[in-house]
C-alpha positions as CSV (number, residue, x, y, z in Angstrom):
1,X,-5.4,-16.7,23.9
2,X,-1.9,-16.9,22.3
3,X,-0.3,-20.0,21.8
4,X,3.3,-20.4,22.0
5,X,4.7,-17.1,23.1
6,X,4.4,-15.0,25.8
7,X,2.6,-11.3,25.7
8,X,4.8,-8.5,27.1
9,X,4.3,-5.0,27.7
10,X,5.7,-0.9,29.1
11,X,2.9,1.0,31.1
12,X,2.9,4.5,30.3
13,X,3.4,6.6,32.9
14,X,-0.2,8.0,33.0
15,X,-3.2,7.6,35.4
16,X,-6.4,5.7,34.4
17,X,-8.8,8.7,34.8
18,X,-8.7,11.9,35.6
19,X,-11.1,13.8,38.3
20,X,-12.7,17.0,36.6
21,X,-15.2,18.9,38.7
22,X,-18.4,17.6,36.6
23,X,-17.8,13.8,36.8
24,X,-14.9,11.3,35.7
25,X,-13.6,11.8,32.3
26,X,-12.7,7.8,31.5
27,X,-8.9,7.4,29.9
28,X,-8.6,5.6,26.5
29,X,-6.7,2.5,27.0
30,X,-4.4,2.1,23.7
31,X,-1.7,-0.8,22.8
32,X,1.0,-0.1,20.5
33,X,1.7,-3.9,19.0
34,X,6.0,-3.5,18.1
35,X,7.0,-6.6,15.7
36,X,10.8,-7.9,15.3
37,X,12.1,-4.8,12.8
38,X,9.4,-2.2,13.6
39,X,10.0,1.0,11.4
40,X,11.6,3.3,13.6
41,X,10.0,6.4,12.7
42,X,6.7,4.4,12.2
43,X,6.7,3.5,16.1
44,X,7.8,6.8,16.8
45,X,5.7,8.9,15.2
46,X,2.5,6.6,16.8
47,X,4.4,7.1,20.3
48,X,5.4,11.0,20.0
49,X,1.9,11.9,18.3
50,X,-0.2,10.3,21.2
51,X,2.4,11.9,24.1
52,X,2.1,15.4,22.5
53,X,-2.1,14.6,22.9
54,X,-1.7,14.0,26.2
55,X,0.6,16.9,27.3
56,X,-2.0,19.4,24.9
57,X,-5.0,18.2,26.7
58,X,-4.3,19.5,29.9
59,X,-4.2,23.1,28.1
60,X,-7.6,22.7,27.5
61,X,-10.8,23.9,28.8
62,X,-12.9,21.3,28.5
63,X,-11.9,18.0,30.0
64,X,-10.6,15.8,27.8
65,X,-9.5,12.5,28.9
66,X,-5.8,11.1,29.0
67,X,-4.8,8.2,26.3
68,X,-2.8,5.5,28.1
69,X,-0.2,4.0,25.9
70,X,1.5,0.6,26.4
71,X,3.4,-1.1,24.1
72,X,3.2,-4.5,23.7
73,X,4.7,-7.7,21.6
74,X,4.4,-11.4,21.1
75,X,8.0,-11.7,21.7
76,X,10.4,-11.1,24.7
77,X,12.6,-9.0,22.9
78,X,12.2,-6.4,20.4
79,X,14.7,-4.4,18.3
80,X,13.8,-1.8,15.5
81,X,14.9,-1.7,12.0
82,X,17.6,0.4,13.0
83,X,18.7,-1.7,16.2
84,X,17.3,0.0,18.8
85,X,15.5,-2.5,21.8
86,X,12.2,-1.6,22.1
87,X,11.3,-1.6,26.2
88,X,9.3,-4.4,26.9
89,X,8.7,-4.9,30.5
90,X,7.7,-9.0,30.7
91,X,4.1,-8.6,32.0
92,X,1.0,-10.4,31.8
93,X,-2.0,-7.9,30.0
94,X,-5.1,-7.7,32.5
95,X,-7.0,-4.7,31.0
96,X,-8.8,-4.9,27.6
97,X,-7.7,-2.0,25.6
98,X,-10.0,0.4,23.9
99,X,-7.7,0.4,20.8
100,X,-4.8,-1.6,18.9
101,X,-2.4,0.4,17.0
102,X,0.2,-1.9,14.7
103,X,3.4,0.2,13.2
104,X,4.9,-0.5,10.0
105,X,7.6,-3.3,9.5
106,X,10.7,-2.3,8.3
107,X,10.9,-4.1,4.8
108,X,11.2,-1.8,1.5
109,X,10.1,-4.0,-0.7
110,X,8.0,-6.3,-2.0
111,X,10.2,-9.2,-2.1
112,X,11.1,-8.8,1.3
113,X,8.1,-8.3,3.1
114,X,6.4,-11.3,1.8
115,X,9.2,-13.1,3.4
116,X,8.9,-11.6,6.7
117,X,5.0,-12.4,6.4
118,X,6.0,-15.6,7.2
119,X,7.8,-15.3,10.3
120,X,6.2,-16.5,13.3
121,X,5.7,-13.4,15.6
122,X,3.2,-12.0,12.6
123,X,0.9,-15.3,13.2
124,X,1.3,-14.4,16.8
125,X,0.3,-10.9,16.3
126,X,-2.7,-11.7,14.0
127,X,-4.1,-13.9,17.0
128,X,-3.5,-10.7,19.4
129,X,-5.5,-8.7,17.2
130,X,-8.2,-11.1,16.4
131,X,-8.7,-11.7,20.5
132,X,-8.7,-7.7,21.3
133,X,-10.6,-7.2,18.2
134,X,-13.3,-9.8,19.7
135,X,-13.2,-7.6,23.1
136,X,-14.7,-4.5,21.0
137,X,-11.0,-2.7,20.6
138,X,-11.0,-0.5,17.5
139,X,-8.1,-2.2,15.3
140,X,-5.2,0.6,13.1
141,X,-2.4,-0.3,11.6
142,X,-0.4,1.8,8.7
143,X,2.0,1.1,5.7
144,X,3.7,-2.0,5.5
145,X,1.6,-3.1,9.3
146,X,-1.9,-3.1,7.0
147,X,-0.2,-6.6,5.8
148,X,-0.1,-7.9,9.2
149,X,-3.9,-6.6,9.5
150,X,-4.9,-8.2,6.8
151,X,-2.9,-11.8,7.5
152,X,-5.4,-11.7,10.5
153,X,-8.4,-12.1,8.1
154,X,-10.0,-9.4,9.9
155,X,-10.0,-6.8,7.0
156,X,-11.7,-9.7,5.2
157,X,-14.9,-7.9,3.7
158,X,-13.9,-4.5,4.4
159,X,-12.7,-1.2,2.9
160,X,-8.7,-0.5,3.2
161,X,-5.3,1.3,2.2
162,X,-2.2,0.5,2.3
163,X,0.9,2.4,1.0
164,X,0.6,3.0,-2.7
165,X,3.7,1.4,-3.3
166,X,2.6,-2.0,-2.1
167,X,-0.6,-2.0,-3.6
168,X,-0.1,-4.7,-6.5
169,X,1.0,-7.3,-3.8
170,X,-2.1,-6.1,-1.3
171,X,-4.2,-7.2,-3.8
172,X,-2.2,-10.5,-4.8
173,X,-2.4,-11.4,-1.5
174,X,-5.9,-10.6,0.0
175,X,-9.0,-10.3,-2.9
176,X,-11.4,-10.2,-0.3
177,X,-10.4,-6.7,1.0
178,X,-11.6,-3.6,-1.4
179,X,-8.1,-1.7,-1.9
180,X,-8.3,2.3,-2.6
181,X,-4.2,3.1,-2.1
182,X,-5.1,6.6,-3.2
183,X,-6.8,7.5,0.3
184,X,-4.7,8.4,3.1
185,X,-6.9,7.1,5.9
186,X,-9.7,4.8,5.6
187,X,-11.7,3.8,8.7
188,X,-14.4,0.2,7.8
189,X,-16.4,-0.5,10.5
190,X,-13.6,-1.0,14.0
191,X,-11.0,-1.1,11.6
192,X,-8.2,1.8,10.0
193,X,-6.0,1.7,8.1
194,X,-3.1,4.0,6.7
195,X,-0.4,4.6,4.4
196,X,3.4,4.9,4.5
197,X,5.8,6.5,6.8
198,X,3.9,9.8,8.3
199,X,0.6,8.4,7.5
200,X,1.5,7.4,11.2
201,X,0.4,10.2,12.2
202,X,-2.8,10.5,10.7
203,X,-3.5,7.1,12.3
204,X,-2.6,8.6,15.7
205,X,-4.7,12.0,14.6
206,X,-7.6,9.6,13.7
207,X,-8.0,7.9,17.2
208,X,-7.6,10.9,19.0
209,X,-10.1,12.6,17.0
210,X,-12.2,9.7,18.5
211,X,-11.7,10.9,21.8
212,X,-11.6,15.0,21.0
213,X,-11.9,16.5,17.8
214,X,-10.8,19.6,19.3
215,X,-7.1,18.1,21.0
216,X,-7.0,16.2,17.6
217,X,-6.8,19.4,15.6
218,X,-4.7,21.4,18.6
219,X,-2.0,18.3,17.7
220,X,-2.0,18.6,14.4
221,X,-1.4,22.2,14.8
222,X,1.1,21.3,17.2
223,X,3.1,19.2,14.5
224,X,2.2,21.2,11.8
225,X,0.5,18.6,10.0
226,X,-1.5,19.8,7.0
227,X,-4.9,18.2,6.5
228,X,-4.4,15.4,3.9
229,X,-6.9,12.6,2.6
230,X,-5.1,11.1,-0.1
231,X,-1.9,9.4,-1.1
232,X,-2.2,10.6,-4.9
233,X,-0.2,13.0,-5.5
234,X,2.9,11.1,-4.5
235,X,2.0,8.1,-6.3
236,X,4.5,7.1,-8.6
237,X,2.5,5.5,-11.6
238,X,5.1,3.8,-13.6
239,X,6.8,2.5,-10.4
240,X,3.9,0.7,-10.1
241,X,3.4,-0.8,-13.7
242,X,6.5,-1.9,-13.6
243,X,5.6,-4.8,-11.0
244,X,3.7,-6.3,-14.3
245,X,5.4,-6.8,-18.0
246,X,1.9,-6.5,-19.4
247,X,0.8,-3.3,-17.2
248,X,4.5,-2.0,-18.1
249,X,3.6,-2.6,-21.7
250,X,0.4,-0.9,-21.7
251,X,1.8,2.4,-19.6
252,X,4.3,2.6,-22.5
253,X,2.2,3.1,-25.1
254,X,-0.1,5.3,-23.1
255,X,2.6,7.4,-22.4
256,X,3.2,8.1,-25.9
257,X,-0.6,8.9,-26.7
258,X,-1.7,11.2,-23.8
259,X,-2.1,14.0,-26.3
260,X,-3.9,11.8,-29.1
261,X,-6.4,10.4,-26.8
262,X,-7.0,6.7,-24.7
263,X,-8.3,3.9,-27.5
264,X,-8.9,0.3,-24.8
265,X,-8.4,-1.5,-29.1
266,X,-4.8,0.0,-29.8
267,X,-3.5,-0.4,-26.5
268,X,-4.4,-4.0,-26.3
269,X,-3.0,-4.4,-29.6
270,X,0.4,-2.5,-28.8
271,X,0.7,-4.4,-25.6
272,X,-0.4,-7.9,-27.5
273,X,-3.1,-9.1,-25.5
274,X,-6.9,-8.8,-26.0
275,X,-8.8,-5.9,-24.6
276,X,-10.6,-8.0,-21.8
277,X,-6.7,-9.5,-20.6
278,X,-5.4,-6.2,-20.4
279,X,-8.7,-4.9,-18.3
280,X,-8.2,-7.5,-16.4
281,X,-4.8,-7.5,-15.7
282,X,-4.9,-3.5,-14.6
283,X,-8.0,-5.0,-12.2
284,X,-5.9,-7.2,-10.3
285,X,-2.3,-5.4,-10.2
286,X,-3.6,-1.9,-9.9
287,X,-7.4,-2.2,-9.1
288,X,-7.9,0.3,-12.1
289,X,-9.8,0.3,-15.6
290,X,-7.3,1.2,-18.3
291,X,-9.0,4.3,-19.4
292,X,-8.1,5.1,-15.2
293,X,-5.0,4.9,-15.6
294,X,-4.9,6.7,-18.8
295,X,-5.7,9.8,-16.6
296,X,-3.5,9.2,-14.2
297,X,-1.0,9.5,-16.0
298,X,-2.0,12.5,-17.8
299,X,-2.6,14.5,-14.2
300,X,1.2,13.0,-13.4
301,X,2.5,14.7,-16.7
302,X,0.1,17.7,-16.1
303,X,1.7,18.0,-12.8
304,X,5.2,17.8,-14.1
305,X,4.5,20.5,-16.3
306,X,3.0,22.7,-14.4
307,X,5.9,22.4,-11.1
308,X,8.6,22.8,-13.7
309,X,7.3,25.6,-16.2
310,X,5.5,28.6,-16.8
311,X,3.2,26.8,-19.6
312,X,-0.1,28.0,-19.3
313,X,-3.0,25.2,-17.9
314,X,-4.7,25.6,-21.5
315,X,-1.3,24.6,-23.2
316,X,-1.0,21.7,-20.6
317,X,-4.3,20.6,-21.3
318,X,-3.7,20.4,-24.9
319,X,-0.7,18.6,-24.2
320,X,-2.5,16.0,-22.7
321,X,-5.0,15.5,-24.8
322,X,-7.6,17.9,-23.5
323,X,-10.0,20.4,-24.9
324,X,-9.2,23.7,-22.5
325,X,-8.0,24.5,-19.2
326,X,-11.3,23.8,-17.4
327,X,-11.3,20.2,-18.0
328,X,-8.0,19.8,-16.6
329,X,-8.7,21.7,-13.5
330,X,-11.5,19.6,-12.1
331,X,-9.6,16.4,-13.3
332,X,-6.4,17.6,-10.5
333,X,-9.1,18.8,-8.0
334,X,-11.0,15.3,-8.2
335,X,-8.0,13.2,-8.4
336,X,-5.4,15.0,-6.0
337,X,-7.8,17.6,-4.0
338,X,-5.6,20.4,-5.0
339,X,-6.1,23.3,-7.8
340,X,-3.8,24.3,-10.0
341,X,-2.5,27.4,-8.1
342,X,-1.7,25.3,-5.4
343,X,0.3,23.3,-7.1
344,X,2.4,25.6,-8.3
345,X,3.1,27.0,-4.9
346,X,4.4,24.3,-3.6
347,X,7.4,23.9,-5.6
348,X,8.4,27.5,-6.3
């Protein structure tokens, strides 16, 4: 049980079960945990993404059983990034909810969101996810709400993403928790989690895809949410070096050698540190090898070049140190999941 703070809670409007003429089709149970500064379009798009579920699935022909939503906080009151008071009717939880769903905070930066880490209400939350957790709920949370997740120490051990943006100080923070920021979604064991912003909605999509594939995909039709599985392609990579002087250094010099080749020596030696520092170093701040990140930055640049000219995918290739076209096209197809023609596309 909490300690210190009261647990309060909004019933959705919808029933418990539903009748169908071959049995009961059970409802999932589901409780949106709001924090102090939620991310407005975070909570929304959890909210609006389960409510368009419901509403679908009475379109269907097979039964398909409603999600109740309540949200829920450690604290009386509630207000959203933006100002706006979350509903929370002051109500004692009875039921045990099938699954816990935790929006993103409203912190931008790094800075900032260790600070609010060490408010209160985010012990208080970690608690109210370790006790549903313990009750068999499956456990989501997305963006800068993985870092309330992981606070709980019950990501300790397991597989996770967070946004790509946040992923030096994910690993600062928690080294027991195997990072890949490049995937979207990653479900370990009664746990998901999910990146920035509209990754929301894939952690919505995810648990009703638990419940129906079939109402999950209508929804995303719905929406018009494209199937995605990884943040890559809007990774930024020198946003990221530049949270370390000695990543910064090496993504310098890289920069100015895609086309002559990756050498782990010369870059230690332009960045003044010994090979097995700078591995290291890229280990800890970006969970990369070197000679990783060499080629991501070389699918960034290929990527440039190929949204803002008519080059040909040979030329590229050479540009960036590779021997033909071919090479380059499984290199974007295994990093980003997308060929070259589709690429191009989507930006003409």
């Amino acid at each position: 049980m909490l300690t210190g703070s009261a647990v309060w809670a909004i019933d959705g409007e919808l029933t418990s079960g539903e009748s169908v003429e071959y049995g009961i089709v059970l409802a999932m149970d589901v409780l949106v945990l709001a924090l102090q500064g939620a991310f407005d379009l975070g909570l929304s798009a959890l909210l609006d993404t389960l409510g368009t579920a419901n509403q679908l699935a009475t379109t269907m022909d097979a039964p398909t059983a409603a999600i109740n939503v309540t949200v829920v906080g450690v604290r009386r009151r509630v207000h959203t990034a933006q100002g706006f008071r979350v509903p929370l009717v002051a109500t004692a939880i009875a039921r045990h909810p099938d699954a816990v769903l935790l929006p993103a905070l409203g912190e931008k930066t790094p800075w900032t969101l260790a600070d609010r880490l060490t408010h209160g209400d985010v012990a208080d939350a970690g608690g109210l996810l370790r006790e549903r957790s313990q009750c068999g709920a499956w456990i989501g949370a997305a963006c800068t709400g993985t870092f309330v997740l992981a606070d709980s120490t019950l990501l300790d051990g397991h597989d996770a993403t967070t946004s790509w943006w946040l992923a030096p100080l994910f690993r600062q923070r928690y080294s027991d928790i195997k990072l890949d920021e490049s995937r979207m979604l990653v479900t370990s064991g009664a746990f998901v989690t999910a990146g920035a912003a509209l990754a929301h909605i894939d952690l919505a999509l995810g648990l009703i895809r638990r419940q129906s594939p079939a109402l999950a995909a209508l929804t995303a039709n719905y929406l018009l949410i494209e199937p995605r599985v990884s943040q890559a392609s809007f990774i930024i990579p020198d946003h990221v070096a530049h949270s370390d002087p000695l990543v910064e250094r090496f993504e310098l010099w890289a920069r100015r050698r895609l086309a002559q080749g990756f050498s782990l020596s010369d870059a230690a030696r332009s960045a003044g540190t010994s090979e097995r520092t700078l591995a290291r170093r890229l280990r800890t701040v970006l969970g990369k090898s070197p000679l990783s990140y060499f080629q991501d930055l070389r699918v960034e640049r290929a990527v440039h070049l190929l949204q803002t000219s008519n080059t040909s995918v040979d030329r590229i290739a050479s540009e960036i140190g590779y021997s033909d076209g071919v090479t380059l096209r499984t290199l974007l197809r295994r990093k980003l999941g997308r060929g070259v023609r589709e690429i191009r596309s989507r930006h003409r």
